[in-house]
C-alpha positions in Angstrom: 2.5 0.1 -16.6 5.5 -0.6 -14.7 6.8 -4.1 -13.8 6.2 -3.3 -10.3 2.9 -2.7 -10.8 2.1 -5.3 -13.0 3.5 -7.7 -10.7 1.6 -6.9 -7.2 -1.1 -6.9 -9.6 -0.7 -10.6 -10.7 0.0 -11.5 -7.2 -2.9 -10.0 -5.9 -4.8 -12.5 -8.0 -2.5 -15.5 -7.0 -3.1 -14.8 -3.6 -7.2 -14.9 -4.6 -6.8 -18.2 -5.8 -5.2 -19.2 -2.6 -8.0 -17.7 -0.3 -10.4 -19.3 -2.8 -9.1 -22.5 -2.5 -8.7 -22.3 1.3 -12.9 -21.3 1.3 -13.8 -24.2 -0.4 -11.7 -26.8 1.5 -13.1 -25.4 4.9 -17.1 -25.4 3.2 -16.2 -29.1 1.6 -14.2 -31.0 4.7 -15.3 -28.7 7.8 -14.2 -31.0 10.5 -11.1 -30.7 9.3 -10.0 -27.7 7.9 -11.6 -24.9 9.7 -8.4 -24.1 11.5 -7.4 -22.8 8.0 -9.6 -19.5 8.8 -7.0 -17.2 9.6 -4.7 -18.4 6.4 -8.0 -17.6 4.3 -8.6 -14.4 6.0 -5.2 -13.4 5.6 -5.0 -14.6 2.1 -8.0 -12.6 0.9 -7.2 -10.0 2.6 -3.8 -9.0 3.0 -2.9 -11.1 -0.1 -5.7 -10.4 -2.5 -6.8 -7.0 -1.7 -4.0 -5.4 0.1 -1.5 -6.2 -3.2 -4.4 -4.6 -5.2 -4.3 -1.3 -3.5 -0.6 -1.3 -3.3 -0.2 -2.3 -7.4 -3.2 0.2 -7.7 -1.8 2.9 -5.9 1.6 2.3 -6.9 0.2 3.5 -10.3 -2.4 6.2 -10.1 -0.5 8.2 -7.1 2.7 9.9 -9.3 -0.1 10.7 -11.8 -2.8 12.5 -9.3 -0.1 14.0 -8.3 2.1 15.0 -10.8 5.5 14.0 -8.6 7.6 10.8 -9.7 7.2 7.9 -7.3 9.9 8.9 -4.4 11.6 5.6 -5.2 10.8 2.6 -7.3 13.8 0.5 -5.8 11.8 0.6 -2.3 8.4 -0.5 -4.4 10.1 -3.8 -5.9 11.8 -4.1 -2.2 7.9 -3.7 -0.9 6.9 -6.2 -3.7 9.1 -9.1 -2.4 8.9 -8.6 1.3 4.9 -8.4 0.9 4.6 -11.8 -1.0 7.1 -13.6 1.2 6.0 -12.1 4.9 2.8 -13.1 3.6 3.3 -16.5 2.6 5.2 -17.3 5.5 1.9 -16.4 7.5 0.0 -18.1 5.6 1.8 -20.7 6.0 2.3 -20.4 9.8 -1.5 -20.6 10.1 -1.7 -24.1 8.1 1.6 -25.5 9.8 0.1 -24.6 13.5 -2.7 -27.3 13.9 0.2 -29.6 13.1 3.4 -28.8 13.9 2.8 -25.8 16.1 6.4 -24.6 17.1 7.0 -24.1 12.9 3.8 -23.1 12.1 4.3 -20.3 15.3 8.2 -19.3 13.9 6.8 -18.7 10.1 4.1 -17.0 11.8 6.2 -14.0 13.5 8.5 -14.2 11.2 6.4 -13.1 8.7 4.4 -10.6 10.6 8.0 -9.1 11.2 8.7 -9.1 7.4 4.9 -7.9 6.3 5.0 -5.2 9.0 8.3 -3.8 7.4 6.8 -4.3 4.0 3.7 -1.7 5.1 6.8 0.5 6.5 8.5 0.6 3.0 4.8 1.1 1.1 3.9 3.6 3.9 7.7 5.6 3.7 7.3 5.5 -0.6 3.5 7.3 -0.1 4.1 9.9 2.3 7.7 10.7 0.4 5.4 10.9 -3.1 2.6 12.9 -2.0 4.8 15.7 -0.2 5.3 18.7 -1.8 9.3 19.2 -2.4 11.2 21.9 0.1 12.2 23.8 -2.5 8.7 24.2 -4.2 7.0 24.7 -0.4 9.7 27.5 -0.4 9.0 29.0 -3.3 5.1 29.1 -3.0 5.5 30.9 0.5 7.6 33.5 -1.3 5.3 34.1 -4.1 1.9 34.0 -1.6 4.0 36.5 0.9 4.6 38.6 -1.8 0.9 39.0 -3.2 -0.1 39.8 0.9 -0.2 43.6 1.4 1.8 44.8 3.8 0.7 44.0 7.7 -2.0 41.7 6.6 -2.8 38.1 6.7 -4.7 37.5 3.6 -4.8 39.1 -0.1 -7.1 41.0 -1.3 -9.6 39.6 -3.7 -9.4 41.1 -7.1 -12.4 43.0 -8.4 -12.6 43.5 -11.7 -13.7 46.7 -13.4 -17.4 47.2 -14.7 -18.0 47.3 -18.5 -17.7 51.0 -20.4 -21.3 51.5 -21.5 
């Protein structure tokens, strides 16, 4: 498994335990700490399950298939703007009861970076699962040249009944 994957992987657990914690201090001190909701929600689910897919898909993508990753460069590049758009967010949400003007500037901030971040895991996908020029090329030759002439489709082969 590559360290890419591995690591969104590991953060996708880290960012678990954050939304878990978050959970219990809003069930434990309510009064308090319900304006935490969106840092949980985001937490769980851009932190915890979104790095899952990503680490997930990351790995079982070039194998289904059969292409290399278009670029594993852009994946670590995904890697580190996801965790830190994210955290900034998170943290935006838990600065704004507080200090508001802080809590709002991490807050776009990292929507900016975490929107990118889909952009670079969204660019690496498409690029992986489409079939290379020169291979969509080469299967139109071969599949023109099986067509008989004037029509759209081949013919279906019939194979010959048994001598008996």
């Amino acid at each position: 498994m590559e360290a890419f994957v591995r690591n969104f992987l590991r953060s996708s657990l880290i960012w678990l335990a954050v939304a878990a914690a978050l959970g219990v201090s809003m069930a434990l001190w309510p009064a308090d700490h319900l304006a935490y909701r969106p840092a949980h929600a985001h937490a769980a689910l851009l932190g915890f399950v979104s790095m899952f897919i990503f680490g997930v898909a990351y790995h079982v993508i070039p194998r289904f298939t059969g292409r290399p990753l278009e670029s594993r460069s852009l994946a670590r590049i995904h890697l580190w703007l996801a965790n830190v758009g994210l955290a900034l967010m998170v943290g935006g949400w838990l600065m704004r009861p507080t200090w508001y003007r802080t809590g709002d500037v991490a807050l776009k901030v990292g929507a900016v970076v975490s929107a990118v971040a889909l952009g670079c895991f969204i660019y690496n996908m498409w690029r992986t699962l489409s079939e290379p020029a020169a291979a969509k090329r080469a299967r139109q030759t071969v599949l023109s040249a099986e067509r008989p002439a004037g029509k759209g489709r081949p013919l279906p082969l019939v194979e010959e009944p048994p001598e008996g």
